[in-house]
C-alpha positions as CSV (number, residue, x, y, z in Angstrom):
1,X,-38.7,-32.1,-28.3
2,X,-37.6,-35.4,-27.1
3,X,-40.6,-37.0,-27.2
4,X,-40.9,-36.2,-31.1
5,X,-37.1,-37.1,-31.4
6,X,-38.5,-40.4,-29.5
7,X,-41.6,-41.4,-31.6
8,X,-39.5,-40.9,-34.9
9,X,-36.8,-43.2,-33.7
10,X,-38.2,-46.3,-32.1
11,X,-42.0,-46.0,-32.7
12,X,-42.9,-49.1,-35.0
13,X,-46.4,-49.9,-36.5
14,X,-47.8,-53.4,-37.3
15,X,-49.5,-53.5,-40.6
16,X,-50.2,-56.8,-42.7
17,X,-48.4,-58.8,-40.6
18,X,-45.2,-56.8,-40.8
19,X,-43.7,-54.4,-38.4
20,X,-42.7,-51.4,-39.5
21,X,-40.9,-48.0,-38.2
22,X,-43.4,-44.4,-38.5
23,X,-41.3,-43.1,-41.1
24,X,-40.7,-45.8,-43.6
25,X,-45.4,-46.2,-43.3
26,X,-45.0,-42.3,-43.8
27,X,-43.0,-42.6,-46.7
28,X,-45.0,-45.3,-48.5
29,X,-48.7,-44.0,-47.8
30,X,-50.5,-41.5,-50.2
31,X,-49.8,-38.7,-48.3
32,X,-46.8,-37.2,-49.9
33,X,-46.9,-33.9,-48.3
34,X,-45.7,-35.6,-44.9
35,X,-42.6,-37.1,-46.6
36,X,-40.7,-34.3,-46.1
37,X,-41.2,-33.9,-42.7
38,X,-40.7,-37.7,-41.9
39,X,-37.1,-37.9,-43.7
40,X,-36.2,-34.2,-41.2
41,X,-37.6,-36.0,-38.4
42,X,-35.9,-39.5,-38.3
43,X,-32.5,-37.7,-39.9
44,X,-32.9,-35.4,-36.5
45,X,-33.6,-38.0,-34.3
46,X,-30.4,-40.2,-35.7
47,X,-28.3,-37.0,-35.2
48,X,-25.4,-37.2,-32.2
49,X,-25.8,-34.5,-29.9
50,X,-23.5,-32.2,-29.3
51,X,-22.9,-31.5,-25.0
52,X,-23.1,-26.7,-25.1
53,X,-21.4,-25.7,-21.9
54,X,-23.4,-22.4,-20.7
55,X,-21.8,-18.7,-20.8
56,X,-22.0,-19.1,-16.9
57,X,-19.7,-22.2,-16.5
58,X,-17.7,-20.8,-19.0
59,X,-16.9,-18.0,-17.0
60,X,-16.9,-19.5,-13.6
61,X,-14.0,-21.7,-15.3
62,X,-12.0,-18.8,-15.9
63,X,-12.3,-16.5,-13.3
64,X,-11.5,-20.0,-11.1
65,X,-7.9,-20.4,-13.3
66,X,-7.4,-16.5,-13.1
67,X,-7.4,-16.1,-9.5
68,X,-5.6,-19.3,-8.9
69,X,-2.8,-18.4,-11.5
70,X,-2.5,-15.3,-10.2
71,X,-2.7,-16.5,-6.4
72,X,0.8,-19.0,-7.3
73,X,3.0,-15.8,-8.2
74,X,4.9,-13.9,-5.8
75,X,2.8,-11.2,-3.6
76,X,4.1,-7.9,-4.9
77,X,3.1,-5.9,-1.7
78,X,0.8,-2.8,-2.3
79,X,2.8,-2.1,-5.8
80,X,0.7,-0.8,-9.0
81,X,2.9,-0.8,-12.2
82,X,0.9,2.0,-14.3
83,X,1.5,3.2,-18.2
84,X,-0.1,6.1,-19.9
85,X,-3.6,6.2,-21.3
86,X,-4.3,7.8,-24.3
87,X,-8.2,8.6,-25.2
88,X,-11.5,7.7,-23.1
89,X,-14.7,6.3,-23.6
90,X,-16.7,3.0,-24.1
91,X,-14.1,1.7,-27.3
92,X,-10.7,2.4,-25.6
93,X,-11.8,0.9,-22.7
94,X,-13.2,-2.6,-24.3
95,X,-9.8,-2.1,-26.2
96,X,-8.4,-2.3,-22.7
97,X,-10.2,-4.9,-21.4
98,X,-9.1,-7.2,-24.5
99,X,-5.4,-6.8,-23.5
100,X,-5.8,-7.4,-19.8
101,X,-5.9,-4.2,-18.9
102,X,-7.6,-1.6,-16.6
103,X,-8.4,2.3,-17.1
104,X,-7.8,4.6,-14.4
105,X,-7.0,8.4,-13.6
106,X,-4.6,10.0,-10.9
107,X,-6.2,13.1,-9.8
108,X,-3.4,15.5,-8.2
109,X,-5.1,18.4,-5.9
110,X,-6.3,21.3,-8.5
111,X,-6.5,19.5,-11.7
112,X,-10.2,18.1,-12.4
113,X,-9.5,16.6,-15.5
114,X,-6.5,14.0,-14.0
115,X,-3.6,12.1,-15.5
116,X,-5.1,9.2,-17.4
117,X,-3.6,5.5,-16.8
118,X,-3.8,1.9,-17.4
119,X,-2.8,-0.6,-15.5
120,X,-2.9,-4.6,-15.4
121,X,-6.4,-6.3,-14.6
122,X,-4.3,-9.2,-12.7
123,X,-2.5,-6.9,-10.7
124,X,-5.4,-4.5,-9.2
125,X,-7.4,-7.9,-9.0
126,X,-4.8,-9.2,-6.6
127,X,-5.2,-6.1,-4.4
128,X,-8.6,-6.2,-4.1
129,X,-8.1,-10.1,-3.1
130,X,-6.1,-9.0,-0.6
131,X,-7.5,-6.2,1.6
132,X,-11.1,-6.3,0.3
133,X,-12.9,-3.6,-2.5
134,X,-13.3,-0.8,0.7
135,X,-10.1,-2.0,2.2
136,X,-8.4,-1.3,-0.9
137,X,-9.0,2.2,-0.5
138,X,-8.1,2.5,3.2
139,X,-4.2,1.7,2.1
140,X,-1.0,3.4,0.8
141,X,-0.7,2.5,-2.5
142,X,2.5,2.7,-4.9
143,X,2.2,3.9,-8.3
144,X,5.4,3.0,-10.2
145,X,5.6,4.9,-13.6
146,X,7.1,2.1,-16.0
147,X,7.3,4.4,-18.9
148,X,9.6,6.3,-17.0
149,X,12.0,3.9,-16.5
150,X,10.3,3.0,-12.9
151,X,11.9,6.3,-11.2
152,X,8.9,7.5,-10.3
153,X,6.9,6.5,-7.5
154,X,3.8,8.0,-6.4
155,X,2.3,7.4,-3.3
156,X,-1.5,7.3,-3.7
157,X,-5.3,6.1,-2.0
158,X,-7.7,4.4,-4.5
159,X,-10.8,6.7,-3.8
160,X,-13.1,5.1,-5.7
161,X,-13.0,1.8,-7.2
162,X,-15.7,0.7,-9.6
163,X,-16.6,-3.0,-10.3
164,X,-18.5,-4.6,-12.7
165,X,-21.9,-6.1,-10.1
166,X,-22.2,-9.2,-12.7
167,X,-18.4,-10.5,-13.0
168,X,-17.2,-8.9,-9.6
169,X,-14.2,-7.4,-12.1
170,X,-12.6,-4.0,-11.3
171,X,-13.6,-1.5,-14.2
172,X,-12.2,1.4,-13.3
173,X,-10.1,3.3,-10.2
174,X,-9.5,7.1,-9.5
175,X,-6.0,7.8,-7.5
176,X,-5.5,10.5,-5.1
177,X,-2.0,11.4,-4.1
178,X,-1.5,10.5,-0.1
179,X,1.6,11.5,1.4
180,X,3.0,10.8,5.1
181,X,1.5,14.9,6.5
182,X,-1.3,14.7,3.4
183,X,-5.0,15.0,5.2
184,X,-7.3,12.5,4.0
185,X,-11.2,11.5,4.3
186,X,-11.6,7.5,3.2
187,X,-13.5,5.0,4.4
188,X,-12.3,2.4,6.4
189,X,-13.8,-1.5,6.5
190,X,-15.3,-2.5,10.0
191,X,-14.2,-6.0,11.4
192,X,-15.0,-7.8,14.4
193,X,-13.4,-10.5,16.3
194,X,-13.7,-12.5,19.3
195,X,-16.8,-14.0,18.3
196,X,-15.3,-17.6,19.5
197,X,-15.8,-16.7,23.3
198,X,-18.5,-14.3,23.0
199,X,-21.6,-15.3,25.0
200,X,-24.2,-14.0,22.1
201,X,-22.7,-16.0,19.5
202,X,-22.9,-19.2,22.1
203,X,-26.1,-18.6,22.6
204,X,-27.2,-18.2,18.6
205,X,-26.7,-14.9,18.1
206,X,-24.1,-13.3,15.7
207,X,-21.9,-10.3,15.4
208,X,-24.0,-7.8,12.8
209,X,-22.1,-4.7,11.6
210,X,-24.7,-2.5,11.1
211,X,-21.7,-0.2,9.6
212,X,-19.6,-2.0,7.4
213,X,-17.3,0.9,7.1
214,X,-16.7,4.2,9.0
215,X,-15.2,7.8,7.0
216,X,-12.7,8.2,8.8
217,X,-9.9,11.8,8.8
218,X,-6.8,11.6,9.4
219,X,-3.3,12.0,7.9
220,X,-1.7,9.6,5.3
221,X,0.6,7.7,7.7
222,X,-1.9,7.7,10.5
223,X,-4.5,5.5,8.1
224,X,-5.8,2.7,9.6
225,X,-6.2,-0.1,7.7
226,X,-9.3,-1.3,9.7
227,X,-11.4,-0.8,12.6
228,X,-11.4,-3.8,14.7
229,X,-14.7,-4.4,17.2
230,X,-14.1,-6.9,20.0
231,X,-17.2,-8.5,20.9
232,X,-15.8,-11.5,23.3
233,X,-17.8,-9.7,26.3
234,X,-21.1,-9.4,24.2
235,X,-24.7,-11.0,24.7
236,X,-27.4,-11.1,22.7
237,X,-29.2,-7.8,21.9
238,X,-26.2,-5.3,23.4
239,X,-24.5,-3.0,20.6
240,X,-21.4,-0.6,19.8
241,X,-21.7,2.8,19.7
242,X,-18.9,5.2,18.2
243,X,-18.0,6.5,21.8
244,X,-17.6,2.6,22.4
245,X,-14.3,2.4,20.2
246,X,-11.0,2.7,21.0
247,X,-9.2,5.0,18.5
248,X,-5.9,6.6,18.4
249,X,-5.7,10.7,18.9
250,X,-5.1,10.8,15.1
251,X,-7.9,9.3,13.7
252,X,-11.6,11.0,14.0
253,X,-14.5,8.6,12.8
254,X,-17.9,10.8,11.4
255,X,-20.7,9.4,11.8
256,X,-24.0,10.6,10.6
257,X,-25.8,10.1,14.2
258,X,-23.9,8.2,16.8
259,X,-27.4,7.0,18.6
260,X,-27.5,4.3,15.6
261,X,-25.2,1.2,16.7
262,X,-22.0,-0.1,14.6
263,X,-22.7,-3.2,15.3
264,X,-25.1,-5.1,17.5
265,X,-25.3,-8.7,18.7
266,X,-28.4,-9.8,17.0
267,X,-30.3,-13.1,17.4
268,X,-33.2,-14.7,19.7
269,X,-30.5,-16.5,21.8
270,X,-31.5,-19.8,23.1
């Protein structure tokens, strides 16, 4: 396209001793049917062009002022200001999206079809900042009920928490009451430190969690909000079992075979 745009603009032909540009020959030669075309062509190539920013800058641009507007205001703590949902479905939830907003359902124990809510996209957005999309779900949440004047306060797990794989935006998030005595089953992120003084990593090698998170059971106030791996004593090619962890009396970790590693030091090593 730009070399047509090219050749209509600067391309000039000698004839009788004259110099001349394609289009005005074009225009003055028997062939009328190419006129047309000529006049499109130079009008075209005379024509400023206009700089399109793609959907995927577009995007990157606001995502990049949202989380840094929201990052400026004060941290709330692990505080979820909910209001009543009414309806379901694909249109009430792009009617949602439109206003900043989030669906959600708190699901209290015996009733499947749940309370319906809506909360603020910035808000659940800051969370998952915070703790991470799995660590998310291994806190004590608040719920605080504005329609009700903020009197009631519900503490509550996010046990599942659906995001968008393209944009990385929270779509949607089931509650589950979790009191101080209420037994729960969530999964809890896996974290290693130490790596700094670890002889693996010295020698090339690097921590690999072959679990990124662990189910853990336990009661609400005994949840821990991760499970922390040292690996300052590790060389290249040793690994973590479960029976390698140190965990309280209150927590049990399931595993689906505890011969598989947590997490290895992997590498060649030099």
């Amino acid at each position: 396209v730009n070399q047509v745009r090219s050749f209509a603009a600067v391309t000039l032909v000698h004839t009788g001793g004259v110099t001349r540009p394609f289009h005005t020959i074009m225009l003055r030669s028997g062939e009328r049917a190419m006129a047309p075309m000529a006049r499109a062509i130079a009008s075209w190539a005379s024509a400023p062009r206009l700089a399109c920013p793609t959907r995927g800058a577009a995007l990157t641009r606001t995502l990049r002022a949202s989380s840094s507007s929201s990052e400026t205001k004060e941290d709330k703590g692990d505080v979820l200001d909910v209001f009543p949902r009414v309806g379901s479905g694909k249109t009430v939830n792009r009617h949602l999206k439109r206003q900043g907003m989030v669906p959600g359902v708190f699901f209290k124990p015996g009733d499947e079809t749940g309370e319906l809510l809506s909360f603020a996209s910035k808000d659940i957005e800051r969370l998952v900042r915070k703790h991470g999309q799995v660590g998310v779900g291994a806190r004590v949440l608040q719920l605080n009920f504005a329609e009700d004047g903020g009197g009631r306060r519900e503490p509550v797990v996010a046990k599942q928490v659906m995001m968008d794989p393209s944009t990385q935006m929270v779509e949607n998030v089931n509650f589950m009451p979790c009191g101080p005595n209420t037994k729960v089953k969530i999964n809890v992120p896996v974290r290693a430190e130490g790596e700094d003084a670890s002889p693996g990593v010295k020698k090339g090698g690097f921590a690999w969690k072959v679990s990124k998170f662990l189910e853990v059971r336990c009661l609400g106030k005994d949840i821990p909000p991760e499970i922390v791996i040292n690996v300052a004593s590790l060389d290249v090619g040793e690994k973590v079992f479960l029976r390698d962890l140190d965990l309280p009396e209150t927590v049990s970790v399931k595993v689906k075979d505890e011969n598989i590693p947590i997490l290895k030091m992997a590498g060649k090593g030099k």
